[in-house]
N, C-alpha and C positions, 0 to 999 in steps of 0.2 A: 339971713336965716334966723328965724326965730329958736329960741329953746323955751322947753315946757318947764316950769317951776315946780318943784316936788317938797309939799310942805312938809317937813319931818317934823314931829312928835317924841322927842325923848319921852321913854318910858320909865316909868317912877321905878328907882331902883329897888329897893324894898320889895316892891310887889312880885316888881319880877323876876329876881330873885327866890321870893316864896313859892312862884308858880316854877321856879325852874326845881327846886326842891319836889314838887307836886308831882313832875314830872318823872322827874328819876323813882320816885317810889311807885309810882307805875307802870314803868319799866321794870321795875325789880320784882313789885309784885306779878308780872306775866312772866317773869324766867322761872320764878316759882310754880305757878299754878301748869307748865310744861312739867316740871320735876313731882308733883302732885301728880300728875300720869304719869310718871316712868313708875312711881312710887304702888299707885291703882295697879297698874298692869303690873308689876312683877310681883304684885302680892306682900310687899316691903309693911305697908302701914300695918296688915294681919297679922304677920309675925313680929311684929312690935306690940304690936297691943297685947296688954297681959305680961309683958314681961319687967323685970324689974330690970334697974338701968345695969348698961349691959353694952359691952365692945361692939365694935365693928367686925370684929374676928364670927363673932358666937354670931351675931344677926345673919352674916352673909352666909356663914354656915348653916344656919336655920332655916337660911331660904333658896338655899342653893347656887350660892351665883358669885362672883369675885371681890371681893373682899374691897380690893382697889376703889372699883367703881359704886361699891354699896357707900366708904364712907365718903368719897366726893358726894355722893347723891345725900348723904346724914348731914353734909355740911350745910347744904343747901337747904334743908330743913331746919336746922339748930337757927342760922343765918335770919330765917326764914318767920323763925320765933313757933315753929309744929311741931317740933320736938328738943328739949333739952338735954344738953351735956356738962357734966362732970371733967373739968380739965384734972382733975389730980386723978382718978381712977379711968380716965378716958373714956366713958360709958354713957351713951345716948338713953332717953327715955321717952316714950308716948303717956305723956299722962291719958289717967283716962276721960277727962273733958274732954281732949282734944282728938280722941280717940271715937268718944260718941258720934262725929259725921267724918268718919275718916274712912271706917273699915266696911268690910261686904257684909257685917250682921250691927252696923249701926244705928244706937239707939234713935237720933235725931236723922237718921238719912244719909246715903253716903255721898257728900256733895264730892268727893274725891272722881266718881266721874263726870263728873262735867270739865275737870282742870283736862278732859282731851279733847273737847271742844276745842279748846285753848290751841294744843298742841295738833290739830288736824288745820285750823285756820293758819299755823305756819307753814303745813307742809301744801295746802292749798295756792298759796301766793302770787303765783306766779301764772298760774289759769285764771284766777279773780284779776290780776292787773292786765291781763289781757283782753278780759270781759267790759272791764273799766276803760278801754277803748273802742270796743266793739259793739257793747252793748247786747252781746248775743249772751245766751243761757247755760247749761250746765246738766247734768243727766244725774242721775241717783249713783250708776257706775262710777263714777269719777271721783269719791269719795271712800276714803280707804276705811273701813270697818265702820260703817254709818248704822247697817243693820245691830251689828253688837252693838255698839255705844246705845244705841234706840234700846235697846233691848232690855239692856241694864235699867236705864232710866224709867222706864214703864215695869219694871218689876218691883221695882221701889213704887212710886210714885200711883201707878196701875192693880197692876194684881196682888201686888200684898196689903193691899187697903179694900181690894174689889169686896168683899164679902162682908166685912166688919163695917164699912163705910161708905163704899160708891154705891152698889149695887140700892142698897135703901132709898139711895134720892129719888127713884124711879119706884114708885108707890105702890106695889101690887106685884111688881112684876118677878119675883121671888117665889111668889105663889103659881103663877104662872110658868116659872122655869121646872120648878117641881114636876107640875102636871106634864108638861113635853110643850114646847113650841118650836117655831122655826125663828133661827137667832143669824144674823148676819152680821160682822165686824169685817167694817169698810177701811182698807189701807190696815191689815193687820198685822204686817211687819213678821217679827219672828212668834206670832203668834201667843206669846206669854200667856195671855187675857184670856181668849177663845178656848186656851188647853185647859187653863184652871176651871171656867164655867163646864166645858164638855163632863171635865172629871166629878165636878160637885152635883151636875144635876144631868143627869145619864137619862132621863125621858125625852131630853128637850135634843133638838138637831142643829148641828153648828157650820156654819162655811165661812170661812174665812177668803177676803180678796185682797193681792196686793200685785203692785207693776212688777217688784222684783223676784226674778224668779229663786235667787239667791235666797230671799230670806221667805219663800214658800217652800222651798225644799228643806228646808232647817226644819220649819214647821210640821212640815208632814213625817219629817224623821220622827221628831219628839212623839209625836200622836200615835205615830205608828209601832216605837218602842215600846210605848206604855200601853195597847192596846184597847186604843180610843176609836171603838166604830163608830159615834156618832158625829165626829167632827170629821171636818175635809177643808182642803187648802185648795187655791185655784192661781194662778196667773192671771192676772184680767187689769187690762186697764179704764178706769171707771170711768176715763173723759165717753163721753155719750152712752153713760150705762141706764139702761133700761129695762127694766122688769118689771113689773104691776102688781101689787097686792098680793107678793111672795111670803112676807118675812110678818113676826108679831112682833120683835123685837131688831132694832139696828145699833150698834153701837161703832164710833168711831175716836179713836185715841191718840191727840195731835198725827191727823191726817189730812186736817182739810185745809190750811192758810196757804199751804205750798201745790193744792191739785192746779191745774191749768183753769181751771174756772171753777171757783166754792159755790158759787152761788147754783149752778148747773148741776152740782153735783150735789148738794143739799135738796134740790127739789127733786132729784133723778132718786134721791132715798125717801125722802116724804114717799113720791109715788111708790116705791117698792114697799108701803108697809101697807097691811093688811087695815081696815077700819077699825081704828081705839088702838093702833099698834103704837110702841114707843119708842123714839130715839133719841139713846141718849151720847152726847156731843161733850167729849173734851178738848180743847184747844188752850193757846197761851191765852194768861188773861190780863194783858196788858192795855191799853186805851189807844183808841186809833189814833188820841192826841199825844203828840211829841211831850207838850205843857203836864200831862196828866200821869207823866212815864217817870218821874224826876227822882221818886224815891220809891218806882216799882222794885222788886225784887230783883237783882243782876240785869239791871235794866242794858247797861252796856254791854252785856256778852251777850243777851239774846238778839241786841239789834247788830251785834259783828256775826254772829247764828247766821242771819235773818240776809247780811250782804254776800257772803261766803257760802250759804245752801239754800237757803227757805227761798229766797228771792232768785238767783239762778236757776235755780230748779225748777220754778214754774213758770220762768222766760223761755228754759228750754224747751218745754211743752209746747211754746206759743202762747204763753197767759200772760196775765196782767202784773202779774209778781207782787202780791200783795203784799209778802214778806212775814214775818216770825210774831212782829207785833202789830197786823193786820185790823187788831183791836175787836171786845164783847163785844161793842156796841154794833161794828158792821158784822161781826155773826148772828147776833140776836136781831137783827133788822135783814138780813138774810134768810132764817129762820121762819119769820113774819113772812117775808116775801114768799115763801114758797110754800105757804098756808097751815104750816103748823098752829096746835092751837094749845093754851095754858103750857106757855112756854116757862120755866121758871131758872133762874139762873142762881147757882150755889159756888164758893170760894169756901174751899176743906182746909183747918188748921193746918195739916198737916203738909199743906199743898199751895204755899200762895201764889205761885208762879201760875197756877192754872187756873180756868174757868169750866163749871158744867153748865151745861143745859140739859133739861130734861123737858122733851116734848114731843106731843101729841099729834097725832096723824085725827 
């Protein structure tokens, strides 16, 4: 009987060592950026902000909630290096740097939701390492509050830029929305976008399409409270959608990387625009190259995003799972494909994570 020889490689201690350091603060920083969402959802970093350094008694009391669990969660901050404490007067504080992408009226943006990406990919786990044997897909249901997290993140990101800054890229079409058109937003989720256009430009007609019926009913709440007749919500799923020379304007806002086929569904809105109509396309705007991703923007959360939903999600359709950083280049060569024309692609200060296109039917 012969035996096989296994060459071993002592690993240089030093190194490995510094990677095992690497390591833990990796770890440490994802216990964090979980307690960053407990932080977002209970509204903890809001009523910190503004305040001067200050107990654990006053805060919980300020926010309503138990004292106990506020400063285990303060510890985890202070730890954490997002908020500081005072050990002789016991008193935690949000400076306000740190404050500026913390809170729901932050200056720089509130990255504090996205730390529930973080925490939705833990409570995921266990469906995804099942998938990672099965190779089967995933449904938009299966995701606990996917519509709100969206939601947040497009209200930042979306509609409170739409007007001052997105809407412009798209050269005339402001003039256009004044006069009345017909405006279509493909995959519009809870509708944020489509409600703030209906509201600003009351000539123009708005429909909004999305798979889930959850967050079309949300939609049609808000529209319906604020007494928005020219907008309306649908249920509709857009794999094989087909209309002709309906709309003057389409717009879509991170909806295409995850449909069961972009490229089908890119050409199914070309055809639904009317002739000289516009579509204007937000998505990630990461590089279809792995090489070109190295120092994108949270490059590693969008592609753990990307194995956990974006990519499930469009296995479970039946697609190809292009995934979260499906890359500009294969949208804008998509876009091409399906004969748009003065195709022009824009990246907003305010926005590096994403990609516009704006183009031409």
């Amino acid at each position: 009987m012969s035996s096989a020889v296994t060459n071993f490689i002592a690993p240089d201690q030093g190194q490995a060592e510094a990677f095992a350091e690497r390591i833990m603060g990796l770890l440490n920083a994802g216990a964090v950026s979980v307690m960053i969402s407990i932080g977002h959802r209970a509204g903890l970093f809001d009523v910190l902000a503004g305040l001067p350094p200050t107990s654990s008694a006053e805060i919980a009391e300020r926010a309503g909630m138990a004292e106990r669990y506020v400063r285990e969660w303060l510890a985890v901050m202070v730890t954490g290096g997002l908020v500081t404490y005072e050990p002789q007067t016991q008193s935690y504080h949000l400076l306000p740097e740190h404050a500026a992408c913390l809170t729901r009226d932050a200056v720089l943006g509130n990255l504090a939701v996205y730390g529930q990406h973080v925490a939705i990919m833990g409570a995921m786990q266990e469906e995804i390492l099942d998938r990672f044997h099965s190779g089967e897909g995933m449904v938009y249901g299966d995701y606990p509050c996917f519509h709100q997290i969206m939601a947040e993140d497009s209200n930042q990101t979306v509609t409170g830029q739409l007007f001052d800054t997105i809407l412009p890229l798209a050269e005339g079409v402001e003039a256009r929305l004044e006069e009345g058109i017909d405006v279509l937003d493909a995959g519009c989720g809870r509708g944020s976008a489509l409600t703030a256009m209906a509201r600003q430009f009351p000539r123009s007609r708005f429909l909004g399409y999305d798979l889930c019926a959850d967050a079309i009913d949300h939609a049609s709440f808000v529209a319906g409270k604020e007494g928005l007749e020219n907008v309306r919500f649908e249920v509709r799923d857009l794999t094989g959608y087909d209309e002709k020379a309906r709309f003057d304007f389409i717009t879509s806002f991170d909806a295409v990387h995850d449909q069961k086929d972009p490229q089908a569904l890119i050409q199914s809105l070309h055809d639904a625009l009317k002739p000289g109509g516009i579509y204007l396309m937000q998505d990630i705007g990461g590089s279809a190259r792995l090489e070109n991703n190295l120092d994108f923007p949270m490059a590693s959360l969008l592609y753990a995003v990307s194995c956990v939903h974006c990519m499930p999600v469009s296995l479970g359709q039946g697609g190809k799972g292009l995934g979260t950083m499906w890359g500009w280049e294969t949208a804008e060569a998509m876009l091409k494909a399906a004969g748009f024309r003065e195709i022009q692609r824009h990246v907003l200060p305010h926005d590096p994570m994403n990609v516009w296109f704006v183009s031409r039917a």
